[in-house]
Wavefront OBJ file of the C-alpha trace (Angstrom):
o trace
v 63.804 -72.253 18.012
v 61.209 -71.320 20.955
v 63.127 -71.091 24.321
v 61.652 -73.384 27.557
v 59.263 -71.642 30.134
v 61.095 -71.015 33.165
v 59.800 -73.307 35.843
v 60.367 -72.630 39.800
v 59.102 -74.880 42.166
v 55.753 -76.236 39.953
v 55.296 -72.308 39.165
v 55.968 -71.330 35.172
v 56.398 -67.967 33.663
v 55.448 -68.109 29.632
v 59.129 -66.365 27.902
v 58.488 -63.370 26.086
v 60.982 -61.668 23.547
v 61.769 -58.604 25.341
v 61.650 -57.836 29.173
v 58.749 -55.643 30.894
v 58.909 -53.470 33.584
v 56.244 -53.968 36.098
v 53.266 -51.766 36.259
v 49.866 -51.855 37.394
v 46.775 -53.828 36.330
v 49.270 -56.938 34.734
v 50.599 -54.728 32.236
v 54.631 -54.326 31.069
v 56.214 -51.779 29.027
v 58.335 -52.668 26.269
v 61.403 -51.044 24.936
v 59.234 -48.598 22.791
v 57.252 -47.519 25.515
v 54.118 -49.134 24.473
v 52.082 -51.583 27.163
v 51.318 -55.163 26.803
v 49.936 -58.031 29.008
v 51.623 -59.707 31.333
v 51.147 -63.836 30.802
v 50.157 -65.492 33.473
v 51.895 -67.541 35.811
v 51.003 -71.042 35.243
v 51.592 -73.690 37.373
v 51.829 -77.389 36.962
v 49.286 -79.236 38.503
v 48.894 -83.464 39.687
v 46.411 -85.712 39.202
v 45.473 -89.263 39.723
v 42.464 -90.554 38.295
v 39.769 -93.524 37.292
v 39.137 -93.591 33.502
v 35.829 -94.452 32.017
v 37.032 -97.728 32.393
v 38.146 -98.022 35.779
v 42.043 -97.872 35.107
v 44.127 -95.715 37.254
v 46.124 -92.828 35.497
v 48.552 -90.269 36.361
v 48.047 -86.819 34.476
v 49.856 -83.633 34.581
v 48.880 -80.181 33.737
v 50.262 -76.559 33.229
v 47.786 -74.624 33.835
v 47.384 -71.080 35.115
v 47.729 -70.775 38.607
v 44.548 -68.341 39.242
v 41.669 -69.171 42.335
v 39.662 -71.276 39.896
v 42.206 -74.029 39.139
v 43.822 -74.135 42.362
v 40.680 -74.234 44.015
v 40.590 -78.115 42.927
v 43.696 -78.459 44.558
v 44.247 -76.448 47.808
v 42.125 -78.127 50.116
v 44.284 -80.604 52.751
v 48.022 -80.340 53.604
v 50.069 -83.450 54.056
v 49.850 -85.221 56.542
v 46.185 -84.827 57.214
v 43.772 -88.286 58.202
v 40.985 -89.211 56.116
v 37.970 -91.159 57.396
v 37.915 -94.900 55.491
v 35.554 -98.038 56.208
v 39.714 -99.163 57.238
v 40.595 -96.592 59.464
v 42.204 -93.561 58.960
v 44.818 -92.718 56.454
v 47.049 -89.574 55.499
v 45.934 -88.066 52.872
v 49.048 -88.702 50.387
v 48.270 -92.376 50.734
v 44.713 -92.421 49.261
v 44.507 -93.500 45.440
v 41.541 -93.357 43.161
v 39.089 -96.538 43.468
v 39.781 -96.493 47.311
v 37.416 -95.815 49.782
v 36.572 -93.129 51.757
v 33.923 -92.252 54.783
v 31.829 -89.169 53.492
v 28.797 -87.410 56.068
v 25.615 -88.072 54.144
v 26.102 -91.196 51.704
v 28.712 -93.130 54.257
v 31.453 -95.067 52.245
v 31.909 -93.714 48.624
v 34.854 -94.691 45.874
v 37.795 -91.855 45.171
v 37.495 -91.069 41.798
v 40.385 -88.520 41.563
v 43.089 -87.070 43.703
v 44.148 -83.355 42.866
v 47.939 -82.314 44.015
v 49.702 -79.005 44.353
v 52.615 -77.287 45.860
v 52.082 -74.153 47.605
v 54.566 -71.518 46.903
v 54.019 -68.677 49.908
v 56.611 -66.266 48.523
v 55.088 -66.870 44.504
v 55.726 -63.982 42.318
v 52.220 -62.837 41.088
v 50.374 -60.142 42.807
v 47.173 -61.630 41.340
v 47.240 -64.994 43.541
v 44.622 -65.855 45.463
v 45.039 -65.878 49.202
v 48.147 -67.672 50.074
v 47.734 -68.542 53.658
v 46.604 -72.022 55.361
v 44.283 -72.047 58.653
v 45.107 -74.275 61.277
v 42.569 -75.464 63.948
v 43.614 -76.666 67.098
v 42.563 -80.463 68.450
v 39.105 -80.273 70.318
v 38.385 -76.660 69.397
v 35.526 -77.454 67.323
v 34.138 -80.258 70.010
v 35.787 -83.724 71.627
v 38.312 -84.953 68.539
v 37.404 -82.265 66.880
v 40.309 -82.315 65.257
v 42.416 -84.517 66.896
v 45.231 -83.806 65.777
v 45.439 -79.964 65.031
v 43.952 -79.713 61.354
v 45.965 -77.879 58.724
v 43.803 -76.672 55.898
v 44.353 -75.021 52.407
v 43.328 -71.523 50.941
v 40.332 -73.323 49.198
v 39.180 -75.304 51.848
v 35.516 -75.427 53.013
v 34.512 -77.011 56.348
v 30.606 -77.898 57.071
v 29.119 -75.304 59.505
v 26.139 -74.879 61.171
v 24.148 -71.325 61.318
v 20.296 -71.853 62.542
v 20.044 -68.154 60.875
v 20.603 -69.686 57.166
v 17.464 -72.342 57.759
v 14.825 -69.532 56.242
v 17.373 -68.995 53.556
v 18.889 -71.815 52.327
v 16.213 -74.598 53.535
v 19.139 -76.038 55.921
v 21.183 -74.929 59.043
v 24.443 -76.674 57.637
v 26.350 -74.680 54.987
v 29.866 -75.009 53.899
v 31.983 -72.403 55.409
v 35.360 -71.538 54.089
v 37.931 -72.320 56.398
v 39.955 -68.806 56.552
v 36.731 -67.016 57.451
v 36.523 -69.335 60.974
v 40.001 -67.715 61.692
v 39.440 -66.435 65.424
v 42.997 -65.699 66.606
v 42.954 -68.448 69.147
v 42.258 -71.440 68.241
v 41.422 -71.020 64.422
v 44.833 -69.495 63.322
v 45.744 -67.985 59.927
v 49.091 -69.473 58.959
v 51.698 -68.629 56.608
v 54.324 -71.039 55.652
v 57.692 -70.154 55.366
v 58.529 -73.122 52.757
v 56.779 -75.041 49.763
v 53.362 -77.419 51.197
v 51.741 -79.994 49.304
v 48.061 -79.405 49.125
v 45.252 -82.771 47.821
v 41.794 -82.533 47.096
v 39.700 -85.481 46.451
v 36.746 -85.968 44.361
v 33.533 -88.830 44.796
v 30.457 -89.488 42.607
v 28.569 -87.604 44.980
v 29.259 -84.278 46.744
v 29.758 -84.509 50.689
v 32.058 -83.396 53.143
v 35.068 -86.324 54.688
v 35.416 -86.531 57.835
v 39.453 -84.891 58.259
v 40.851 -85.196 61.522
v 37.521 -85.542 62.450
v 36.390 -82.022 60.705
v 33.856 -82.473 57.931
v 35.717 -80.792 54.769
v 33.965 -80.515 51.824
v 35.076 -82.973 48.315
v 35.607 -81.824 45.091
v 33.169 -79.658 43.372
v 33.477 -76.610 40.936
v 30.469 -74.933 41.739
v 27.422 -73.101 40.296
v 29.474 -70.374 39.211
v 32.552 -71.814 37.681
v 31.760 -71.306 34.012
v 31.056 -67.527 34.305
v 35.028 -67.424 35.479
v 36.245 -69.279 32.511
v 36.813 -68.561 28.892
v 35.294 -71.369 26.770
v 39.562 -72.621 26.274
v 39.871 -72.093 29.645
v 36.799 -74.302 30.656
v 38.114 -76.869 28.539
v 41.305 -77.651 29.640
v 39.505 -77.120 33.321
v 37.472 -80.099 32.367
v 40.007 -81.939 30.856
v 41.794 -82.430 34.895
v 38.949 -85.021 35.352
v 38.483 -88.361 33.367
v 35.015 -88.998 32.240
v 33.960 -85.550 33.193
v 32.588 -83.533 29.675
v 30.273 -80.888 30.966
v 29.571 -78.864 34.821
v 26.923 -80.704 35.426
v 28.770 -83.883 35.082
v 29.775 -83.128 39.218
v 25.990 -83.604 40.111
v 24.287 -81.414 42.679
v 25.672 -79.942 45.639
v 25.616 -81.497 49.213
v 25.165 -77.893 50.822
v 25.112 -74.688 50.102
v 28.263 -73.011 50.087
v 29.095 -69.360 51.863
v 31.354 -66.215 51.884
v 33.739 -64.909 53.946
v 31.264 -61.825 53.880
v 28.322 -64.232 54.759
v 30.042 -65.693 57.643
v 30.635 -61.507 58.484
v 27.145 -60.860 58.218
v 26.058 -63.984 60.474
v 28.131 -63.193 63.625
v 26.774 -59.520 63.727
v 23.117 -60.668 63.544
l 1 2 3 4 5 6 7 8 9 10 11 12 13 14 15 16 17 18 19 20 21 22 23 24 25 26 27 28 29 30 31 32 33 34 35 36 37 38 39 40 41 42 43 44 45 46 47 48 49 50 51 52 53 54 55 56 57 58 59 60 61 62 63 64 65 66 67 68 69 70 71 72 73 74 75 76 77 78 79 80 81 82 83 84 85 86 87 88 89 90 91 92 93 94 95 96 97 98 99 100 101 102 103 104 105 106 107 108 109 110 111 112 113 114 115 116 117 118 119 120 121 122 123 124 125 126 127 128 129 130 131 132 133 134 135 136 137 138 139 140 141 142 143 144 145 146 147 148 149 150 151 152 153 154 155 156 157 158 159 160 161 162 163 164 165 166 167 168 169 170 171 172 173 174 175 176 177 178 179 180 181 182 183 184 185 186 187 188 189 190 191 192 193 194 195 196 197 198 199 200 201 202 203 204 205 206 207 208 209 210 211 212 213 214 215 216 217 218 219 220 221 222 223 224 225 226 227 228 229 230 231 232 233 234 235 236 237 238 239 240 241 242 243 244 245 246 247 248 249 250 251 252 253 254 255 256 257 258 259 260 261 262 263 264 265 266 267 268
């Protein structure tokens, strides 16, 4: 009889039949003194969703808990307002077929809501950057937030860097949120307890309006499927009803940037 994954907090640990010391590069040792592979940590992931036929669903699935995934997830903490033809509303209150105020093609329809819980102190040395940024009210312009804005590790936030025109054909670019950090009024947080994180996804690529910030929606990018196994890809794919192949997101809204980018436009 197999024995249940341990499961902490949405975070899962596959069981193996002996213990392994740790050791560098994800490997154990077992008793014999040969190496193996670590598993990875998987972690269970939330989703609501439109099917093919308009019906909402709930989903769930464990899945490892590496940038890729939980870049679908760890955009927008709790709490934070989203733009709608209604008025704002916090972000744990939107549901797929609602909708939303996005910066190019105005009102467009949720078609999925992502959900994870952020573990700060999570036991795997190969986790992407755990920290959130928070932006203070007006420090981006008048209501800009308003309130203070508390983004995820995968958030991206529209930016504008006349420098990028000649290269990208546009000024605006999406800008990931932890490379604004400034030490004043773009602050790197780290949480000292569990945070839920939501993305949202819309037929169309665009940034929301979030507390007044333009954050980017859902979309895996150019480069997903050269960071995914072909099993891997497939239960990536399988998060989002109706969606069979990458190019099933349609294009981009902007083009997206690096930390190092962001780097390299400050010193020119």
């Amino acid at each position: 009889m197999n024995r249940p994954s341990s499961v902490t907090a949405g975070l899962a640990v596959t069981p193996s039949s002996a213990p392994a010391s740790s050791s560098a590069m994800g490997r154990g040792v077992r008793p014999d003194g040969s190496s193996q592979r670590r598993r990875p940590l998987l972690r269970k992931y939330e989703m609501t969703a439109l099917d093919p036929n308009g019906a909402l669903i709930d989903m769930g699935r464990l899945a490892p808990a590496t940038q890729p995934f939980e870049n679908c997830f760890a955009t927008l903490a709790r709490g934070t307002l989203i733009a709608t033809p209604d008025g704002p509303r916090a972000v744990e209150d939107i549901l797929p077929g609602d909708d939303i105020t996005t910066t190019k093609n105005g009102a467009q329809t949720v078609q999925w809501v992502g959900a994870m819980t952020l573990l700060p102190d999570a036991p795997d040395a190969q986790q992407p950057n755990r920290a959130l940024t928070r932006i203070a009210a007006d420090s981006l312009g008048l209501n800009r937030p308003m309130p203070d804005l508390v983004l995820g590790p995968a958030a991206r936030v529209l930016h504008r860097i006349p420098a990028f025109h000649s290269m990208y054909g546009t000024p605006d670019c999406l800008a990931p949120a932890q490379g604004l950090v400034d030490g004043d009024a773009i602050l790197e947080i780290r949480p000292i307890s569990p945070v839920k994180l939501y993305q949202l996804l819309v037929p169309r690529h665009d940034t929301m309006l979030v507390n007044g910030v333009e954050v980017e929606t859902h979309h895996p990018g150019a480069q997903i499927e050269s960071q995914l196994s072909r099993d891997m890809l497939t239960l990536y794919l399988s998060m989002f009803p109706g969606i069979r192949q990458i190019e099933d997101f349609g294009p981009m809204a902007h083009p997206r940037l690096s930390i190092d980018d962001l780097l390299a436009a400050r010193v020119a």
